[in-house]
N, C-alpha and C positions, 0 to 999 in steps of 0.2 A: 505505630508511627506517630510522631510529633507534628502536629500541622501548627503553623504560624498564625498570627491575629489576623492577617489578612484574609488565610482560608476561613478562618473561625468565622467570618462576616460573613464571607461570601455563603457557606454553606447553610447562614442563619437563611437566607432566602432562598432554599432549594426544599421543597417540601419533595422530600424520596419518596411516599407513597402517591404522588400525583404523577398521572401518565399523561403524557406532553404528545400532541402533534412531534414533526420537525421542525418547522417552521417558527413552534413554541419553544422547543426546547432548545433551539440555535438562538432565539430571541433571549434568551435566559444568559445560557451561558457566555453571549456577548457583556450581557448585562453585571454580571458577577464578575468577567474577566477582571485582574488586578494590576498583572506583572507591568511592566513599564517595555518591555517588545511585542510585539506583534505577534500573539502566543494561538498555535495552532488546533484546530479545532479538531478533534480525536471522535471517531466513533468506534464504541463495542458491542460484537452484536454475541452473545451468548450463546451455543446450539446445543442442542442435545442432541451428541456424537457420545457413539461405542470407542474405545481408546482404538480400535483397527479400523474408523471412520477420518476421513479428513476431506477438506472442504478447501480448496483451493482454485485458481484460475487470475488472470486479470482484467481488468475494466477500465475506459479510459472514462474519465469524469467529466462533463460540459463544460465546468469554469474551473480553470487554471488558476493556481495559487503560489507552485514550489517556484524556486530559479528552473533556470535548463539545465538539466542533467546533464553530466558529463558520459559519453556512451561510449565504450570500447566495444570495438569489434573484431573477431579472431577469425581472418578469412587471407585467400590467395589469390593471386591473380587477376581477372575481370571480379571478381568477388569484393575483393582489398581494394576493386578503383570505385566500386560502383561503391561503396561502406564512405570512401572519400568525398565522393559526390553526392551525395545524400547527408552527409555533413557530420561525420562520425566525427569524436575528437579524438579519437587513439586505430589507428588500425595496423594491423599487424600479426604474426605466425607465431613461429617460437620464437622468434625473438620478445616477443609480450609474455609469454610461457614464462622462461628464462627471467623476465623483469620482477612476473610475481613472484615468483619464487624467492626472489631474493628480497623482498620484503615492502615491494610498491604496492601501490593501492589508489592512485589518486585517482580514481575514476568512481560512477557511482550506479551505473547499470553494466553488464557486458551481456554480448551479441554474440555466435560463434555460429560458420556455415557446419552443415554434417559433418563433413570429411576431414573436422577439425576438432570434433569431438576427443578421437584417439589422445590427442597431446594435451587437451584443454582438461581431459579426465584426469593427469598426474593434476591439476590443480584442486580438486577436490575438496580437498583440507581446509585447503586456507581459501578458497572461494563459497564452499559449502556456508561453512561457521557464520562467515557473514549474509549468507543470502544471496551471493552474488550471482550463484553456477549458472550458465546456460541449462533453460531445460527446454523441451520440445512445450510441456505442461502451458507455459507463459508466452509461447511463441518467441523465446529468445536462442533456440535454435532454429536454424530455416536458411534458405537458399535466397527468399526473398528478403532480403537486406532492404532495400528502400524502401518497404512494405512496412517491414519490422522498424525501422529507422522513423518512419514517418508517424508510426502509431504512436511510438514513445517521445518522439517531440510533441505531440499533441497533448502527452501528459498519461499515457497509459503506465498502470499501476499494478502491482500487483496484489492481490489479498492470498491468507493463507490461513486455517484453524491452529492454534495453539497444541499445545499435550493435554491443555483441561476444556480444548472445545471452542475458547476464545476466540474471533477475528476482529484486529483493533485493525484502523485503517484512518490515516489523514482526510478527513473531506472536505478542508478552509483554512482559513485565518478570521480572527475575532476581526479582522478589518473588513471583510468578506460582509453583504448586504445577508442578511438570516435567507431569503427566501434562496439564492444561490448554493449558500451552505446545505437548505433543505435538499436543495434541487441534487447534489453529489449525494447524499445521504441515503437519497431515494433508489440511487440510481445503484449504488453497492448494493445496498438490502436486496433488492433485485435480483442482481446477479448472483449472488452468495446463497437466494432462496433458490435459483433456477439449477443450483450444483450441489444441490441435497443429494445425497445420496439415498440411492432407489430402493437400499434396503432399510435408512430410518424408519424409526418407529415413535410415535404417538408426536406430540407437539416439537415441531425441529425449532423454533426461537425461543427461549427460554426467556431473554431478554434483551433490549437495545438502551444502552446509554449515549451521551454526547456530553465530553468534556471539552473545557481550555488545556493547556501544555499544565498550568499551577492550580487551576480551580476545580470545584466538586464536579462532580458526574450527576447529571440530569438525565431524570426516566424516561422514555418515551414509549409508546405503546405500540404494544407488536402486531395492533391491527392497523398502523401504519402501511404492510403490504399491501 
């Protein structure tokens, strides 16, 4: 891959065999950041997973960074008022069924009660692909809607392992103070350490990086736990 003059600078000041704090390494890649927006600040945390191992769950983060998501909800009745009052921006049955299908999407989490599962599963396809599906896994199935509604306005997220073991996850913006950045960085690691799976074997973090949206990836040290 072709990197630009920009990255070319940026990367002269990132010494890859140096293991950074968080606090360091967010101070860094502020520092290197180049692009001309407000480019977000990416962590990857490397595991050593079996390819029938995966490592998923979500975590809401202390400091808020993204917009407010836009959150559909697939429910009925006192279900569809209580989604409404708790401040959904889409709620609705098969008629939202019916929408996706035919090629909507303008929404960027969905919600679904149990019993709505049945008709929310023909959406599979096309909610899977992107990462959309309701799953029980993320708490975005459940009867508790204002629960679930309330968690995700506060900014709960999801993390998930890749196919080579990878969990990349947003913890900022380069406009973001480094020790706030630290402080979401700390708090993933955490959680992503606490859903090891119980049959791993020998060192589960292989590695932790922290990049900008455009710039190099800085090392941080995996006694950061």
């Amino acid at each position: 891959m072709k990197h630009g003059k920009k990255y070319l600078e940026a990367l002269k000041q990132v010494d890859k065999t140096e293991l950074l704090t968080f606090v360091e390494a967010a101070t860094l890649v502020k520092k290197v950041a180049f692009a001309k927006f407000n480019e977000t600040v990416e962590m990857s945390l490397n595991l050593s997973l079996k390819k029938s191992q995966s490592v998923r769950d979500t975590v809401v983060l202390p400091h808020q960074f993204s917009v407010e998501k836009r959150i559909l909800v697939f429910a009925k009745g006192d279900k569809a008022q209580e989604a409404l009052d708790a401040g959904a921006t889409f709620v609705g049955d098969a008629d939202l069924v019916e929408k996706i299908r035919g090629g909507w999407m303008d929404f960027d989490v969905a919600v679904a009660t149990p019993d709505m599962m049945k008709d929310v599963g023909r959406l599979g396809p096309i909610l899977g692909r992107r990462g959309l599906m309701p799953n029980p896994k993320t708490q975005t199935v459940t009867f508790d809607i204002k629960g679930a509604l309330e968690e995700l306005k506060k900014g709960r997220v999801e993390f998930r392992s890749d196919k080579t073991g990878v969990v990349h996850l947003a913890v900022g913006k380069v406009s973001m103070d480094a020790e706030k950045i630290a402080e979401n960085a700390h708090v993933v690691l955490n959680e992503v350490v606490r859903k090891k799976p119980s049959d791993a074997k020998g060192d589960f973090l292989k590695s932790i990086s922290l990049s900008s949206t455009m710039g190099p990836g800085v090392m941080v040290s995996v006694k950061e736990n």
